[in-house]
C-alpha positions as CSV (number, residue, x, y, z in Angstrom):
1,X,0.0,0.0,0.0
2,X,1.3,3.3,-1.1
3,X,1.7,6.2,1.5
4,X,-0.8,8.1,-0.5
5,X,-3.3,5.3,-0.3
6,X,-2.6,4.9,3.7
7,X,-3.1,8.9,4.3
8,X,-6.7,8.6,2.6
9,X,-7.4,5.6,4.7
10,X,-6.3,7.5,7.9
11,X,-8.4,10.0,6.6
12,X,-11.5,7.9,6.5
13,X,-11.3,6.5,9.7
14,X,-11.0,9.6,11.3
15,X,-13.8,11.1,9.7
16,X,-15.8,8.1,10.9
17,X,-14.9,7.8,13.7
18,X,-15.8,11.8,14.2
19,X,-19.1,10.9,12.8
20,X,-18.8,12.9,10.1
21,X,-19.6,12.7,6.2
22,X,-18.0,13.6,3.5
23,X,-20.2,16.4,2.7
24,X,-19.9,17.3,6.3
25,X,-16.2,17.6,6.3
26,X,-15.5,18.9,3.3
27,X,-17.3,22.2,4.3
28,X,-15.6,22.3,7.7
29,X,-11.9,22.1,5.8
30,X,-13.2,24.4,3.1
31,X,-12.6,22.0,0.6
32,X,-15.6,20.1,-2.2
33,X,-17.2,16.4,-1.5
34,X,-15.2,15.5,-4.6
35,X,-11.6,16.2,-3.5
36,X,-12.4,14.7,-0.6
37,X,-13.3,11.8,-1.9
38,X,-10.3,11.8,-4.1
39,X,-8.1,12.4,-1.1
40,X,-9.8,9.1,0.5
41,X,-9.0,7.1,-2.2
42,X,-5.7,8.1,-2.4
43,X,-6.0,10.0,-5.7
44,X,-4.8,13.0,-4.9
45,X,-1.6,14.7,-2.8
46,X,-2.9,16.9,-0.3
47,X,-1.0,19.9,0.1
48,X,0.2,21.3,3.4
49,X,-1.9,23.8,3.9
50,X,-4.6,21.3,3.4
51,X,-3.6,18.7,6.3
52,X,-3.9,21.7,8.6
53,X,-7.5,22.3,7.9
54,X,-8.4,18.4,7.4
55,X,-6.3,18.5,10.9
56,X,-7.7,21.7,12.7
57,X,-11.6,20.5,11.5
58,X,-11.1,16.5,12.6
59,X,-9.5,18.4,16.0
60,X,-6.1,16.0,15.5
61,X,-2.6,16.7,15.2
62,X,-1.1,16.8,11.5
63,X,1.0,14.2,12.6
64,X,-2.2,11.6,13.4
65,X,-3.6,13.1,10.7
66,X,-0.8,11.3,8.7
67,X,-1.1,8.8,10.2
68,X,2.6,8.7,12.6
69,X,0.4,8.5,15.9
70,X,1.5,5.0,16.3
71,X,4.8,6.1,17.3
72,X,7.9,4.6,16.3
73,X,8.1,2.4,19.2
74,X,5.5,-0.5,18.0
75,X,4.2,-0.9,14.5
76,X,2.4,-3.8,12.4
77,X,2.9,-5.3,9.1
78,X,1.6,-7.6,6.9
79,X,4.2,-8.6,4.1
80,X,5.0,-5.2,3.3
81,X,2.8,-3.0,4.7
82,X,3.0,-1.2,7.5
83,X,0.1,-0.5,10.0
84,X,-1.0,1.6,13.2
85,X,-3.1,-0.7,15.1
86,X,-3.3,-4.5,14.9
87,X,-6.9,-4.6,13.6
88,X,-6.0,-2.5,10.8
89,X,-3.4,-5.4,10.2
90,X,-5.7,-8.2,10.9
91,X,-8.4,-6.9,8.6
92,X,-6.1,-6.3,5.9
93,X,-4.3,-9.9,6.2
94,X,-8.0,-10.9,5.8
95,X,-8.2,-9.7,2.6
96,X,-5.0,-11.7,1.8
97,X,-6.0,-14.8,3.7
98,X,-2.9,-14.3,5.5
99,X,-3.1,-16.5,8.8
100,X,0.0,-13.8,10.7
101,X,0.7,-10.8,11.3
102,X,3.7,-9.3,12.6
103,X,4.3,-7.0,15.6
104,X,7.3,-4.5,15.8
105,X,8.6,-3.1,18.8
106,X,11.7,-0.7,18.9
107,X,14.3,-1.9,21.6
108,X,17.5,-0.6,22.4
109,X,19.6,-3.6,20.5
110,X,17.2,-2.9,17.1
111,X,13.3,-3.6,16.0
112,X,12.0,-6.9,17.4
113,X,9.9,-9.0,16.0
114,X,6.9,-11.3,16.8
115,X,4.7,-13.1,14.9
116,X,1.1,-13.6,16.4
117,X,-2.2,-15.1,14.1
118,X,-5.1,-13.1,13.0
119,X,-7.9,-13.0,15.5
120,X,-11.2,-14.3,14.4
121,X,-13.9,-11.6,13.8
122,X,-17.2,-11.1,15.9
């Protein structure tokens, strides 16, 4: 997944999880339902002035907003992609009918590494 792709994924999930629609959104960050949507689908580069209001009107740092809140401490990947939480992880191994995903942890010595299966859904 391409970093473009993973910003308009962060950028859905916030919106959601704000309750928000597109529609609703778009007005609060100045911006049209269409671009938004573009930006969702990772069509289009945002520019900076453009994360600050998507920021300041989902009330999140820039930095969530791109989605670096899950610190550099602990990450998860499946094959090659990279992921903030695990159930972002475990849904997309779903997808892939991947059976593992893996959890990264920064340590002094270097990144470890653990393997642990995909939960099963509700």
């Amino acid at each position: 997944m391409r970093a473009i792709q993973r910003f308009g994924k962060q950028l859905q999930r916030l919106r959601t999880r704000r309750g928000l629609t597109q529609e609703q959104l778009a007005v609060t960050a100045s911006l049209s339902r269409a671009f938004l949507t573009r930006l969702e689908l990772g069509q289009h580069d945002p520019s900076l002035s453009m994360l600050v209001r998507l920021a300041k009107a989902l009330r999140v740092s820039v930095t969530e907003l791109l989605g670096e809140s899950m610190s550099a401490r602990q990450w998860w990947q499946v094959g090659e992609d990279r992921f903030a939480t695990r159930q972002e992880a475990e849904d997309h191994a779903r997808t892939l009918s991947e059976m593992f995903i893996a959890r990264y942890q920064n340590k002094p010595g270097g990144p470890e590494r653990r393997l642990l299966p995909v939960r099963e859904t509700k």
